[in-house]
C-alpha positions in Angstrom: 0.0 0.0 0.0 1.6 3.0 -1.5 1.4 6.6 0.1 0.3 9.1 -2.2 1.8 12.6 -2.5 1.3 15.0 0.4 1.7 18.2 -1.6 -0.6 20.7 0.6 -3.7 22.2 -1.6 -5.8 25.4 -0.3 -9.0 23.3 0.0 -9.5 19.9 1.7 -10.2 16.9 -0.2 -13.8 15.4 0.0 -14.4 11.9 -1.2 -17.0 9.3 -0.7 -16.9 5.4 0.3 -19.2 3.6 -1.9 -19.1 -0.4 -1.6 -17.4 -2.9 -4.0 -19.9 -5.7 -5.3 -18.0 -8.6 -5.4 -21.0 -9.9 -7.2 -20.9 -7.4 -10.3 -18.5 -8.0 -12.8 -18.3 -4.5 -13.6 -17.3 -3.6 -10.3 -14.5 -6.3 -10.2 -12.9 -5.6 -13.8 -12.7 -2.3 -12.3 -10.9 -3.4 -9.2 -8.5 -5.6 -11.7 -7.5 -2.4 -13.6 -7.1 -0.5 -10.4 -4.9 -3.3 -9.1 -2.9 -3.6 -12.1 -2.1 0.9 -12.3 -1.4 0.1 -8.7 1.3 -2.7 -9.6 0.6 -4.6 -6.4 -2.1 -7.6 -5.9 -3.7 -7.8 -9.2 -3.4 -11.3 -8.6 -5.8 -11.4 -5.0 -9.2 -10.0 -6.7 -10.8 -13.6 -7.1 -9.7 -13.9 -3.2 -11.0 -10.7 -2.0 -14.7 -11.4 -3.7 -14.9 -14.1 -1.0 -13.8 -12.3 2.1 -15.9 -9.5 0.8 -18.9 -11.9 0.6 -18.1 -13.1 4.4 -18.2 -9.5 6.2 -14.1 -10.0 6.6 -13.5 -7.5 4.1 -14.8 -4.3 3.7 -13.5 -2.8 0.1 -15.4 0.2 -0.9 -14.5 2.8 -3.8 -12.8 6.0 -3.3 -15.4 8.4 -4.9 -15.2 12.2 -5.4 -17.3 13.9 -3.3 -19.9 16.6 -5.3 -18.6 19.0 -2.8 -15.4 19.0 -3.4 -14.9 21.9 -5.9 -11.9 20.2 -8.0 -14.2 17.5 -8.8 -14.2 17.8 -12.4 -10.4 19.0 -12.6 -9.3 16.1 -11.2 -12.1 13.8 -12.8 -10.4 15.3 -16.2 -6.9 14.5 -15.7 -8.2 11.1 -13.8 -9.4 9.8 -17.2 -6.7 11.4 -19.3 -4.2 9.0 -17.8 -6.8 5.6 -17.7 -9.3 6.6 -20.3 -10.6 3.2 -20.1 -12.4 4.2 -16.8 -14.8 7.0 -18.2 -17.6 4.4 -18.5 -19.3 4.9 -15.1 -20.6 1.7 -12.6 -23.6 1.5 -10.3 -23.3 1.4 -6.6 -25.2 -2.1 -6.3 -23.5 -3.7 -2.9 -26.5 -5.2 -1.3 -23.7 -5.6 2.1 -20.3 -4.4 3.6 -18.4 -5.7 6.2 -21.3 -8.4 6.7 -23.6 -6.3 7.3 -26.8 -5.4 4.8 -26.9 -2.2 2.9 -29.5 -0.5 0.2 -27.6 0.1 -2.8 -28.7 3.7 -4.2 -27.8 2.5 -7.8 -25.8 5.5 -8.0 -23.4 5.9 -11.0 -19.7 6.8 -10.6 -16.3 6.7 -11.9 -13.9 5.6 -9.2 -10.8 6.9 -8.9 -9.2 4.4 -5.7 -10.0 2.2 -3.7 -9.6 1.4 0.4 -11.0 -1.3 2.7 -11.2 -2.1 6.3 -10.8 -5.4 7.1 -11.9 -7.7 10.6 -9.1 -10.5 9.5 -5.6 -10.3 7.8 -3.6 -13.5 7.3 -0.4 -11.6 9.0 -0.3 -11.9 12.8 -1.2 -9.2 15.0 -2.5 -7.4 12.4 -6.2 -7.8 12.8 -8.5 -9.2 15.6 -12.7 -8.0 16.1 -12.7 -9.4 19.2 -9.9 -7.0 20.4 -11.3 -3.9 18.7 -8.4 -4.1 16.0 -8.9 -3.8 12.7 -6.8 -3.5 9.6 -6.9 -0.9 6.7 -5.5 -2.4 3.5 -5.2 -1.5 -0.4 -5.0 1.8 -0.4 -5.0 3.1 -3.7 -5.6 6.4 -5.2 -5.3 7.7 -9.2 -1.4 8.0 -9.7 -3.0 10.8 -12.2 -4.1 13.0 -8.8 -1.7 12.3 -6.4 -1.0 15.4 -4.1 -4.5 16.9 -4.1 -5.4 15.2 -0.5 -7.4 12.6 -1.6 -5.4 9.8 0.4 -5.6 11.8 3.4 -9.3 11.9 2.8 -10.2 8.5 2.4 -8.0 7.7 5.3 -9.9 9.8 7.2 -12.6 8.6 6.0 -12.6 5.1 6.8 -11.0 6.2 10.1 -14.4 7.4 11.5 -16.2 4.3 10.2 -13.9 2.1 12.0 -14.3 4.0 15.5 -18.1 4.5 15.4 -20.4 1.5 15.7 -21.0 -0.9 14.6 -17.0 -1.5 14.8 -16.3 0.5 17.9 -12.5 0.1 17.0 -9.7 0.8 19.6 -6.9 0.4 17.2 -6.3 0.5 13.4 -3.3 -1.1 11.9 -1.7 -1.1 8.4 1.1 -2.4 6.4 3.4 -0.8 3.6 6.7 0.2 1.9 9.1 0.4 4.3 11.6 2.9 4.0 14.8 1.1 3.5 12.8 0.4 -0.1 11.7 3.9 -0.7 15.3 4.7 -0.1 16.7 2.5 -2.6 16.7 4.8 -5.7 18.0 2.3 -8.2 14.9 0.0 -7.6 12.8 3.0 -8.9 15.0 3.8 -12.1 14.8 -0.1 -12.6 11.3 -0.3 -12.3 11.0 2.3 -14.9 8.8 4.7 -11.7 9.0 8.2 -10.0 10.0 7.9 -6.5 7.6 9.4 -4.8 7.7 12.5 -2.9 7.4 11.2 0.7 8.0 7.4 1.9 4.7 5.8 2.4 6.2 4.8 5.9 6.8 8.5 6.8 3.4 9.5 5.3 1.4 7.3 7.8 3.6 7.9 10.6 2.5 12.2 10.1 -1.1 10.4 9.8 -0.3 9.1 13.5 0.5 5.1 12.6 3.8 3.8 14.5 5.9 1.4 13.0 6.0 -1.6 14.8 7.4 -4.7 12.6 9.7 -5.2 9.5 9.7 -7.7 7.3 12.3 -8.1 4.1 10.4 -8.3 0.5 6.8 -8.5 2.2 5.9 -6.5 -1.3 5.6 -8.0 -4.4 5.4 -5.2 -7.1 4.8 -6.1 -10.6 6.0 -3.6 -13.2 4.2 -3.7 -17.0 6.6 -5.8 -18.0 5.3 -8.6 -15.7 8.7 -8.4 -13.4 8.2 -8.6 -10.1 10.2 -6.5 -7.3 10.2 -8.2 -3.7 9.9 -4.7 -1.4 10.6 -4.0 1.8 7.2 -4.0 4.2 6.4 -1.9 7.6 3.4 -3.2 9.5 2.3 0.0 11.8 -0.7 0.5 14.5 -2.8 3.4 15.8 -3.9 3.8 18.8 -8.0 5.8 17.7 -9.8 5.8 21.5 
């Protein structure tokens, strides 16, 4: 899970969450082209449509908000970089996190993703019971980076996870560590930008604290179908 730009902007980011339907095939060749501009876990979709369908995941789309008055500037350069993603999709989710919802049948172009899950196969990382639950696959248009809309969803998904039904006492995440962000030959080799800010750093100003390591726990696939084991951080907040 990749940090994106933290470039301040005059006005705050507004997004909103709208479920993933593991059920519609729109919704999930949209995940798969999301995945693949995101280089990491392209490969888990078929996966995540089942944890979805148990309540252990909850994936929903990062969606801008009508009150946020870049909308259609960053909408714009959104589908200038992935035209393939002007065709909208319905919000038809009839659950999240196993709970039942009433889809509006909204239309909406996506442009990331975020979930907030109740398991994680890595230890430590996620446990209901315990009021600790995991954020994973934070994504967000590589075409609007630095415009606050990481920082927005993150916030976002935050205040789900602290009010009920989740009550959560502490949120945890994992992603690129620094001693990979550091490495600038790995970005020239993988034909990227290094970003601004380390992802690590980025969640650490967010108020996440580092609290494991673990060597290659990323697998990044480039366009060329390489793959580029990467440093992971695994880091906890403390929300009540």
């Amino acid at each position: 899970m990749l940090a994106p730009s933290t470039v301040k902007t005059p006005v705050r980011a507004k997004v909103d969450l709208i479920a993933w339907d593991p059920d519609s095939p729109a919704h999930t060749e949209r995940m798969v082209q999301h995945r693949i501009a995101c280089g990491w876990k392209q490969d888990y979709i078929e996966g995540w449509r089942g944890l979805q369908r148990e309540g252990k995941m909850g994936l929903q789309w990062v969606v801008l908000s009508e009150e946020d008055p870049g909308k259609e500037t960053k909408l714009a350069q959104h589908l200038l970089k992935y035209p393939e993603d002007a065709t909208p999709i319905l919000d038809t989710a009839t659950s999240l996190a196993g709970k039942p919802r009433l889809p509006s049948s909204r239309s909406f172009v996506p442009v990331g993703h975020i979930s907030l899950d109740s398991e994680s196969p890595n230890p430590g990382q996620a446990d209901a019971s315990q009021g600790l639950y995991c954020i994973t696959t934070l994504y967000i248009s590589r075409a609007i980076h630095g415009g606050g809309l990481g920082r927005a969803a993150l916030d976002a998904v935050e205040s789900q996870a602290i009010n009920e039904p989740l009550c959560a006492k502490i949120l945890s995440l994992d992603t690129l560590a620094n001693s990979s962000w550091n490495r600038t030959d790995i970005w020239e080799e993988m034909g990227q930008k290094k970003p601004e800010m380390s992802a690590e750093d980025w969640y650490e100003r967010c108020g996440y604290k580092a609290w494991r390591y673990i060597e290659g726990h990323i697998q990044h696939r480039t366009d060329d179908g390489r793959v580029w084991p990467l440093d992971g951080v695994f880091m906890k907040k403390t929300v009540v």
